[in-house]
Every structure is written in structure tokens, then in C-alpha cells.
N, C-alpha and C positions, 0 to 999 in steps of 0.2 A: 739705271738706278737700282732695279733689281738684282742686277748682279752684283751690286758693290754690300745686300743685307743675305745674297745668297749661303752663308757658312754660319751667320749670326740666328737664322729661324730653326736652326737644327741644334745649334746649341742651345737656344732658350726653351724650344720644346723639352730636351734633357733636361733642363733646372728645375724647368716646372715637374714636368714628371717626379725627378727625385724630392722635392719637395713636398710635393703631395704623399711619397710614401713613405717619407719619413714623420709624416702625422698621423700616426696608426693610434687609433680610441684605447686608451688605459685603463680598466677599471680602478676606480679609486676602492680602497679599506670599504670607507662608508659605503659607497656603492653594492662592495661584493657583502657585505652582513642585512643590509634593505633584501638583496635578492635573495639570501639567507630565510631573513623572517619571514615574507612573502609567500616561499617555497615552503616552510612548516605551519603557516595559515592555511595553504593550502591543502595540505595532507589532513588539516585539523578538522576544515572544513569538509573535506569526502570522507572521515569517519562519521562525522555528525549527522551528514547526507546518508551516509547507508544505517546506521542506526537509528535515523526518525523514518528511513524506507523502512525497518524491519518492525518497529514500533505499530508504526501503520497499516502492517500487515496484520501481527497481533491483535490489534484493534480493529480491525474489520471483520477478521473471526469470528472476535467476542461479540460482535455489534449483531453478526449476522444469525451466530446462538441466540440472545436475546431477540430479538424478532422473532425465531420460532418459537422460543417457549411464549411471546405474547401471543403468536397465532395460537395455538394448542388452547392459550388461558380466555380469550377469543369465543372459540371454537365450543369451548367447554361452557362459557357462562352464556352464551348464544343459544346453546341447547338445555340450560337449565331457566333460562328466560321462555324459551317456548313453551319449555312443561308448565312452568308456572302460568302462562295463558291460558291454559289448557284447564286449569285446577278448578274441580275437584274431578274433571275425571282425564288425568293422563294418562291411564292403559283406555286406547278404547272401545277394544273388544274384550273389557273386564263387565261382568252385571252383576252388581253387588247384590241385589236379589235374587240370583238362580240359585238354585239347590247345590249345595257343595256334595260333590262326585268322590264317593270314598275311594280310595285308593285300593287298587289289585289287592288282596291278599296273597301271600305266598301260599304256594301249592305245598300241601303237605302229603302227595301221594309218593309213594317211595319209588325211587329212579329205577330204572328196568335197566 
């Protein structure tokens, strides 16, 4: 019985074959303008990506300015809180009752 489908499994193998490649995928119009827009969303979207990266970069600069000049202002009203603890006497190795120490007079003997 075999022998009698022996020349029929070689040509149907061929039909099938050529039918399968004669079904090759076609991009439709619609199809290739979807992949169109798609492809300029995406271009749109990696400009926006690298511009809110550089934004961000900017902004962390600034951010990180700001922080120092709060340390500095920090830094500054920290040590004008201390004096003020300290008040009325912030120098204090000043004695407002010792004798004020007149100053050197200049020499008026003539240079040699």
C-alpha cells in the first residue's frame, strides 16, 4: 500500500512547501506610518530623556550651591548665638577696668 502513495508524499510535501512561501507578511500603508509615528515618539522621547538628564544635572548644582551658602549662614548665626551667650563679656581676656596702655610713640631721634 505504500508503494502505491510512494510519488504522491513528495509531491504534496512540494505544494505544501510552495505554499507556505508564497504567504510572505506584507506590510500594509497603515502598518508602515503606525511604525512611522512610533519611531518619531521615540526619537521625541530620548530628546526629552536627555534634556530632563541635563536639567537635573543643573539642578543638583544649584541645589548643592544652596546648601553651602546655608552651611556658611549656619555656621555664621552659630557663632553670633554664641557671642550673644557670652554677652556682656565676648572678648575674654578684655578687662574693661585695667588702665588703657598708651601707645609707643614714634621715635624722633634722627636715623644714623
Amino acid at each position: 500500500m505504500l508503494t502505491r502513495f510512494k510519488g504522491a508524499i513528495p509531491l504534496a510535501v512540494c505544494g505544501i512547501a510552495l505554499f507556505l512561501v508564497s504567504c510572505t507578511c506584507k506590510i500594509k500603508e497603515e502598518q508602515l506610518s503606525q511604525i512611522r509615528q512610533i519611531r518619531t515618539q521615540d526619537k521625541e522621547a530620548a530628546a526629552d530623556i536627555t534634556k530632563a538628564e541635563s536639567e537635573k544635572s543643573r539642578v543638583t548644582k544649584e541645589l548643592a550651591s544652596r546648601q553651602s551658602e546655608v552651611r556658611n549662614c549656619n555656621d555664621r548665626l552659630s557663632f553670633v548665638q554664641q557671642k550673644k551667650a557670652q554677652w556682656p563679656n565676648i572678648w575674654g581676656d578684655w578687662d574693661p577696668n585695667a588702665p588703657e596702655v598708651p601707645a609707643a610713640a614714634p621715635s624722633t631721634q634722627p636715623k644714623k
